[in-house]
LOKE-9601 format. One record per residue: z, y, x of N, C-alpha, C in turn. Coordinates in Angstrom, 3 decimals, padded with zeros to 6 digits. Each point is the difference from the previous one (the first is absolute). Layout:
> npz/npy/npx/capz/capy/capx/cpz/cpy/cpx
> Z/Y/X/Z/Y/X/Z/Y/X
...
END
This chain:
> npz/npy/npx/capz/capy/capx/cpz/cpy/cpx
> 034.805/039.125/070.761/000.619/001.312/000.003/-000.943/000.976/-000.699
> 000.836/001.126/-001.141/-001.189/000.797/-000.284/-000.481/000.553/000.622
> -000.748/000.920/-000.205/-000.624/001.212/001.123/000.593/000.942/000.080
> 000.530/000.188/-000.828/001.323/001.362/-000.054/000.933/-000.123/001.079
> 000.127/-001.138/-000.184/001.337/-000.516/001.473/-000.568/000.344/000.898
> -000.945/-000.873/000.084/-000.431/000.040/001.777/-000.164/001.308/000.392
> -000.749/000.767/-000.906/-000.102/001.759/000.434/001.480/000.453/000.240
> 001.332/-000.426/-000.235/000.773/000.263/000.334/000.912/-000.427/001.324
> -000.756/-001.249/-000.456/000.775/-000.563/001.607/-000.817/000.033/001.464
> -001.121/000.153/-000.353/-000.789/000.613/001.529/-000.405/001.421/000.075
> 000.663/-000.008/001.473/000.002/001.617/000.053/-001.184/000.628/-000.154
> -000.296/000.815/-000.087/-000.852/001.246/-000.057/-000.926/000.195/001.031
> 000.713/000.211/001.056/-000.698/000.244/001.260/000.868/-000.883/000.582
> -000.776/-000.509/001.488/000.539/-000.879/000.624/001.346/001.029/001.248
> 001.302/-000.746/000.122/000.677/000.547/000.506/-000.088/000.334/001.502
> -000.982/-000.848/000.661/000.516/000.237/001.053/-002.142/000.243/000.361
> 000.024/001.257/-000.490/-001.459/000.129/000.069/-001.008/-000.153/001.353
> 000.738/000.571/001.062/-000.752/-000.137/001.124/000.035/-001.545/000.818
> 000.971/-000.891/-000.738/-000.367/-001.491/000.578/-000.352/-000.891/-000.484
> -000.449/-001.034/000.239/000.223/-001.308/-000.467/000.918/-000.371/-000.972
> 000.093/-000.790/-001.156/001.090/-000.618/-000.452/000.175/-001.160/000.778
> 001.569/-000.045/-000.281/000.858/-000.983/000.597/-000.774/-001.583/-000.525
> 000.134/-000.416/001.223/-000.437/-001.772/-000.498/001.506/-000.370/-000.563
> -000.310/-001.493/-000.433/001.100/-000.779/-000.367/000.637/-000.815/001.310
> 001.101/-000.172/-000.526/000.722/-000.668/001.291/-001.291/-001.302/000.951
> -000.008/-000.809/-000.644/-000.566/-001.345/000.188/-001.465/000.555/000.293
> -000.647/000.748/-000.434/-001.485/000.521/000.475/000.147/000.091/001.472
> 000.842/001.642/000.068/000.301/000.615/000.713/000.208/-001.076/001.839
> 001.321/-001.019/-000.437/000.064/-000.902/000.910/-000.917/-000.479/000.532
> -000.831/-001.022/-000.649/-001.264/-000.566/000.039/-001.027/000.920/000.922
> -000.112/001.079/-000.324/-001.092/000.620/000.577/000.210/000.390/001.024
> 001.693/000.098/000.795/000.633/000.429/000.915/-000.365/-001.166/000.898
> 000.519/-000.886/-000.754/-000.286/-001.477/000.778/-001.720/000.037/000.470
> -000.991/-000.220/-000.704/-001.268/000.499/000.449/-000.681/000.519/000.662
> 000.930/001.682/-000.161/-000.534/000.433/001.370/000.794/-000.458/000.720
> 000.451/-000.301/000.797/000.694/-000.302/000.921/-000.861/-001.245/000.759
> -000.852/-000.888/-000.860/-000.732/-001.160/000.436/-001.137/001.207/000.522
> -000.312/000.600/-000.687/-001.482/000.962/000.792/000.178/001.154/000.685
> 001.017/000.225/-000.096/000.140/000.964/001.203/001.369/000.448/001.074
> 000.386/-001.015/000.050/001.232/-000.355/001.255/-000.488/-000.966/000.576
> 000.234/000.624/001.454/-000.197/-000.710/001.061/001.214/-001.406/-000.502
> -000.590/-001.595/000.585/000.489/-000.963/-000.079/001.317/000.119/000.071
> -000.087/000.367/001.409/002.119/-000.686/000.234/000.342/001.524/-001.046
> 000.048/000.589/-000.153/000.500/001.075/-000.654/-000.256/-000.333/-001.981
> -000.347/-000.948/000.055/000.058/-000.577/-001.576/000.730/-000.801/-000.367
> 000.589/-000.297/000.548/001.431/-001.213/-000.107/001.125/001.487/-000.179
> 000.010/000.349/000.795/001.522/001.224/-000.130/-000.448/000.495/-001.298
> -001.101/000.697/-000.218/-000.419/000.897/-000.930/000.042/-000.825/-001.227
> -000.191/-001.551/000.079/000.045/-000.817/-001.842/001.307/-000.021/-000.208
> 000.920/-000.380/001.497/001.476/-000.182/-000.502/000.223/001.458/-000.607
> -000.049/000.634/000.814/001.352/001.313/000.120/-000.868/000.548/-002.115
> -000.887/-000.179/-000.439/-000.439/000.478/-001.141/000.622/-001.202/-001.069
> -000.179/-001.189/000.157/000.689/-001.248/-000.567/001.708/000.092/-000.426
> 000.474/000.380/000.941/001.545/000.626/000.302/000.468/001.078/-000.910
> -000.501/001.349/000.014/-000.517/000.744/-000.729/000.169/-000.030/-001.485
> -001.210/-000.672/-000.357/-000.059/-000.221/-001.429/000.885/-000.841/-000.163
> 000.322/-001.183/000.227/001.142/-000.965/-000.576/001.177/000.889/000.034
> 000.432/000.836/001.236/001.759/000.781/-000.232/-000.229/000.890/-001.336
> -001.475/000.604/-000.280/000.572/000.998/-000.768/-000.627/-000.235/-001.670
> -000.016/-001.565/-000.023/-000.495/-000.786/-000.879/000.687/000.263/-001.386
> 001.107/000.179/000.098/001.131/000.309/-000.974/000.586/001.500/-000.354
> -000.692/001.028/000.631/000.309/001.330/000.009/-000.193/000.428/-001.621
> 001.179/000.603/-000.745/-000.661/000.600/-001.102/000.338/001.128/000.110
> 000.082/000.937/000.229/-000.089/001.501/000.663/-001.303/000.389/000.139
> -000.882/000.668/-001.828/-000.991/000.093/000.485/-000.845/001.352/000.567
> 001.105/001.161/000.409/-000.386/000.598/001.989/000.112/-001.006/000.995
> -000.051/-000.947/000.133/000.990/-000.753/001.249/-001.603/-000.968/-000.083
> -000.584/-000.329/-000.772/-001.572/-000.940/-000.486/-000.676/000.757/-000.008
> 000.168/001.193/-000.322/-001.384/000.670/000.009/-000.377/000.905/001.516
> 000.830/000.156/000.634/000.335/000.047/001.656/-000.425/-000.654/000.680
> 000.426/-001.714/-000.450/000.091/-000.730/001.272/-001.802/-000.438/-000.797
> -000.441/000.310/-000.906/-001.541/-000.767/-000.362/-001.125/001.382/000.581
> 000.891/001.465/000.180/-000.834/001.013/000.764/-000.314/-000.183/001.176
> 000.937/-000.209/000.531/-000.071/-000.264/001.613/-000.638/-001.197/000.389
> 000.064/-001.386/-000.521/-001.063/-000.677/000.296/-001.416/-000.048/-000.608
> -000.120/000.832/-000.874/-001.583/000.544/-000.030/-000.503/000.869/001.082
> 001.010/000.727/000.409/-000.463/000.379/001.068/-000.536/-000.112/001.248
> 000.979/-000.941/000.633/000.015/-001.163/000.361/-001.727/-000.543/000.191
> 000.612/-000.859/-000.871/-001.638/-000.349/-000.763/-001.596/000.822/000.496
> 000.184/001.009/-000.482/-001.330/001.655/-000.086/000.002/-000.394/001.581
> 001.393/-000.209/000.927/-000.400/000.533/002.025/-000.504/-001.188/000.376
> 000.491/-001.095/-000.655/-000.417/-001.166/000.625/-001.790/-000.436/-000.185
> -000.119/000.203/-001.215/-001.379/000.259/-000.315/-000.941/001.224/000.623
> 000.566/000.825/-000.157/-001.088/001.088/000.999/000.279/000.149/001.698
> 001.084/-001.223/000.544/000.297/000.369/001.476/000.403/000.634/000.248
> 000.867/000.817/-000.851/000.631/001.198/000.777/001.514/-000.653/000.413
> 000.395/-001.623/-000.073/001.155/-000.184/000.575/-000.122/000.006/001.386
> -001.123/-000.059/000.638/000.121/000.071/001.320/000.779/001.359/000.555
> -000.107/001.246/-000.592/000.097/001.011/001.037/001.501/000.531/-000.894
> 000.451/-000.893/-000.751/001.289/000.809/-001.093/000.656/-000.511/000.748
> 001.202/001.498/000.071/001.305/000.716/000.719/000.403/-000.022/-001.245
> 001.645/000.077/000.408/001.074/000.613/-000.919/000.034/001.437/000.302
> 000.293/000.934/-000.936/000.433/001.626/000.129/001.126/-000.545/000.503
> 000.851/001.276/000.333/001.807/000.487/000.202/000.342/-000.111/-001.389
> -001.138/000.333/-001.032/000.702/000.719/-001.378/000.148/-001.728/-000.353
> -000.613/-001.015/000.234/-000.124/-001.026/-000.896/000.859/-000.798/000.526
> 000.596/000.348/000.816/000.989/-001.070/001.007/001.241/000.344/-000.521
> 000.400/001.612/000.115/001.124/000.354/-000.751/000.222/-000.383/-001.174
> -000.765/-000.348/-000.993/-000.047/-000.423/-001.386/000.607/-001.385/000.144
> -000.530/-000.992/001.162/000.431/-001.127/-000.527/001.777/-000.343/-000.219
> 000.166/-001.252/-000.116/001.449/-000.008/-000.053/000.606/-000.885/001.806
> 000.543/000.070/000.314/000.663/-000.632/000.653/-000.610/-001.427/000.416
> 000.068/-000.889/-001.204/-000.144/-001.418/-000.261/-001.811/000.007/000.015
> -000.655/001.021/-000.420/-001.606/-000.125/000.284/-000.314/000.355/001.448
> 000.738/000.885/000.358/-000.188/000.210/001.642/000.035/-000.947/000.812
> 001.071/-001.303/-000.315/000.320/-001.176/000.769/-001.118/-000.795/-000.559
> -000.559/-000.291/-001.033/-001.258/-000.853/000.040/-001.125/000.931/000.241
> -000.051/001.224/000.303/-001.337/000.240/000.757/000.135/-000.296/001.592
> 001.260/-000.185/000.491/000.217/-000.350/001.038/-000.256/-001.227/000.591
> 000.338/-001.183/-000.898/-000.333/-001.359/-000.013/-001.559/000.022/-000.326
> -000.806/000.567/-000.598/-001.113/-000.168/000.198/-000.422/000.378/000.993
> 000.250/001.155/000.888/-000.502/000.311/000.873/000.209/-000.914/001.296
> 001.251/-000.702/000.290/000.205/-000.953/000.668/-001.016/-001.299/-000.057
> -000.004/000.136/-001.041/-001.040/-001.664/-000.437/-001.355/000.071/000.186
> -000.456/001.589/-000.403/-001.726/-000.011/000.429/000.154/000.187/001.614
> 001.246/000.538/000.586/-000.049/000.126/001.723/-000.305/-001.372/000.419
> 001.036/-001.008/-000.710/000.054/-001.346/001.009/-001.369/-000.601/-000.271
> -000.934/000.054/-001.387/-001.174/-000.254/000.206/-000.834/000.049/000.721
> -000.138/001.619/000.127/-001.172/000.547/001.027/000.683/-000.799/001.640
> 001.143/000.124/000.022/000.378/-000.788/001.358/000.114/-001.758/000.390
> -000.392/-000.426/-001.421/-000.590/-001.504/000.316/-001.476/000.015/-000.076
> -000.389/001.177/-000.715/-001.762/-000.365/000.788/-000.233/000.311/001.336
> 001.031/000.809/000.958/-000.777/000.885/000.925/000.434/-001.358/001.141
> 001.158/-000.834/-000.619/000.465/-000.746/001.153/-000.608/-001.392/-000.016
> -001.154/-000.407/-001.458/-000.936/-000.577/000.169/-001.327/000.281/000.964
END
């Protein structure tokens, strides 16, 4: 490519200045997967490889690219709590609950069922 191009095709300043750039899908996964070996508690790493495994394969085929560049924000994010521990003490707002749809409300529900019955087969060990 000349150099003329490329000065044209990379931006100027970076767009999204105060963060990180976005990883790539397959990085991104990988490293999700990772942490998850170093910093989730055991039984809580089986839910946490599926429910991320699940995830990427449904939205494997998305070409809507708001709909990819969303769903690759939020698991960087993701990502940033799991790595610095701050998933331990993360709540949902009111504001972030109202946002979801219907159909995400029912799988935050099923997760919440599934990490319950966990914690209640260790306690009944």
């Amino acid at each position: 490519m000349r150099p003329t191009l490329a000065l044209r095709v990379r931006p100027r300043r970076p767009e999204r200045p105060n963060q990180t750039p976005l990883l790539p899908p397959l990085k991104l996964y990988r490293a999700i997967l990772r942490a998850h070996v170093h910093k989730l508690p055991q039984e809580l790493r089986y839910l946490g490889d599926e429910y991320v495994k699940k995830e990427f394969k449904d939205h494997k085929k998305i070409d809507n690219p708001l709909h990819i560049v969303g769903f690759l924000t939020e698991w960087q994010d993701y990502l940033k709590q799991v790595d610095g521990g701050k998933w331990l003490d993360g709540k949902l707002s009111k504001t972030e609950l109202d946002k979801m749809t219907p159909e995400q409300v029912g799988q935050l529900y099923e997760l919440m069922k599934a990490t319950k019955k966990i914690g209640e087969d260790e306690v009944s060990e």
